[in-house]
C-alpha positions in Angstrom: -13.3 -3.9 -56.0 -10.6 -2.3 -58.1 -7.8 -4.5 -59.1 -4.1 -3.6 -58.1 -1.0 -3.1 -60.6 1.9 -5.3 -59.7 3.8 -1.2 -58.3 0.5 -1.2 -56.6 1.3 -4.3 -54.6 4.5 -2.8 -54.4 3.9 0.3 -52.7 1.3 -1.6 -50.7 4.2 -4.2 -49.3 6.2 -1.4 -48.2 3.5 0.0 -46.6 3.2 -2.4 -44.1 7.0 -3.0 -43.9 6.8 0.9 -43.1 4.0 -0.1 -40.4 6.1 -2.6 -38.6 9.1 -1.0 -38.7 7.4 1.7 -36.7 6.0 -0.5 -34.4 9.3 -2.1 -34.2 10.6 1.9 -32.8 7.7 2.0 -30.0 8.2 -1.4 -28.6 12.0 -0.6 -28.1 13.5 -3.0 -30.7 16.6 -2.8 -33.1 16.3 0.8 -34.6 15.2 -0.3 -38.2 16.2 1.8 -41.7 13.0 4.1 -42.1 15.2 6.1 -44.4 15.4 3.6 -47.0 11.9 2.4 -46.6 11.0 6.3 -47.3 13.4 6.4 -50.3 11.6 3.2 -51.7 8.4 4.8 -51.1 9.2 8.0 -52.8 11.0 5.9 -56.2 7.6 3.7 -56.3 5.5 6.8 -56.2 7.4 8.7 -58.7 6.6 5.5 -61.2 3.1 5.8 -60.9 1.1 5.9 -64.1 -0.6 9.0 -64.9 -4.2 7.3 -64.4 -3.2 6.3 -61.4 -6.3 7.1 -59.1 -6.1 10.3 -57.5 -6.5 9.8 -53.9 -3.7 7.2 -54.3 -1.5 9.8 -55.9 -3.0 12.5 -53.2 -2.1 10.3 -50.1 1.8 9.4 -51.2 2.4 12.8 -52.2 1.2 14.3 -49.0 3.0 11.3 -47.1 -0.1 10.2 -45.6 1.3 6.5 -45.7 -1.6 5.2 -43.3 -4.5 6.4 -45.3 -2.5 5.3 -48.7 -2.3 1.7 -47.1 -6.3 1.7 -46.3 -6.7 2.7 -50.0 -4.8 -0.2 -51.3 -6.3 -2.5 -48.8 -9.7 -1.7 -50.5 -10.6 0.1 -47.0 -11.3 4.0 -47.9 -14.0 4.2 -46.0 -11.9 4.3 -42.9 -10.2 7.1 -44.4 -13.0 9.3 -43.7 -13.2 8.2 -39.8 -9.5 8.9 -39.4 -8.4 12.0 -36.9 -5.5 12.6 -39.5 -2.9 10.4 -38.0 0.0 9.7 -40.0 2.3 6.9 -39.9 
């Protein structure tokens, strides 16, 4: 299992602050800031290193938040069983 970089955790954090936030929208609850939370996400992605791996890289450039959060949840296999969905 790969070990994550302290942006890594980062990005990773967000992630599932992006998640709940959106949950937060379909159950009806105080509208949350997804703005912001996409403005962090872009900032964070922008400081990735250049050896940063490249699906990483390939998911938050395409905005494929969901499939970037399996990745850093050591999880990619479930990438390949995904219909696409993004979140």
């Amino acid at each position: 299992m790969r070990v994550m970089t302290v942006l890594e955790k980062s990005i990773l954090n967000k992630l599932v602050e992006l998640e709940a936030a959106v949950k937060c929208l379909r159950t009806g609850g105080p509208k949350p800031d997804l703005a912001s939370i996409f403005l962090e996400l872009d900032g964070m992605t922008s400081e990735l290193p250049w050896d940063t791996d490249p699906n990483l890289l390939h998911y938050l450039s395409k905005k494929s938040y969901q499939k970037a959060m399996l990745f850093l949840q050591g999880r990619e296999s479930e990438n390949a069983q995904s219909n696409g969905r993004h979140v």
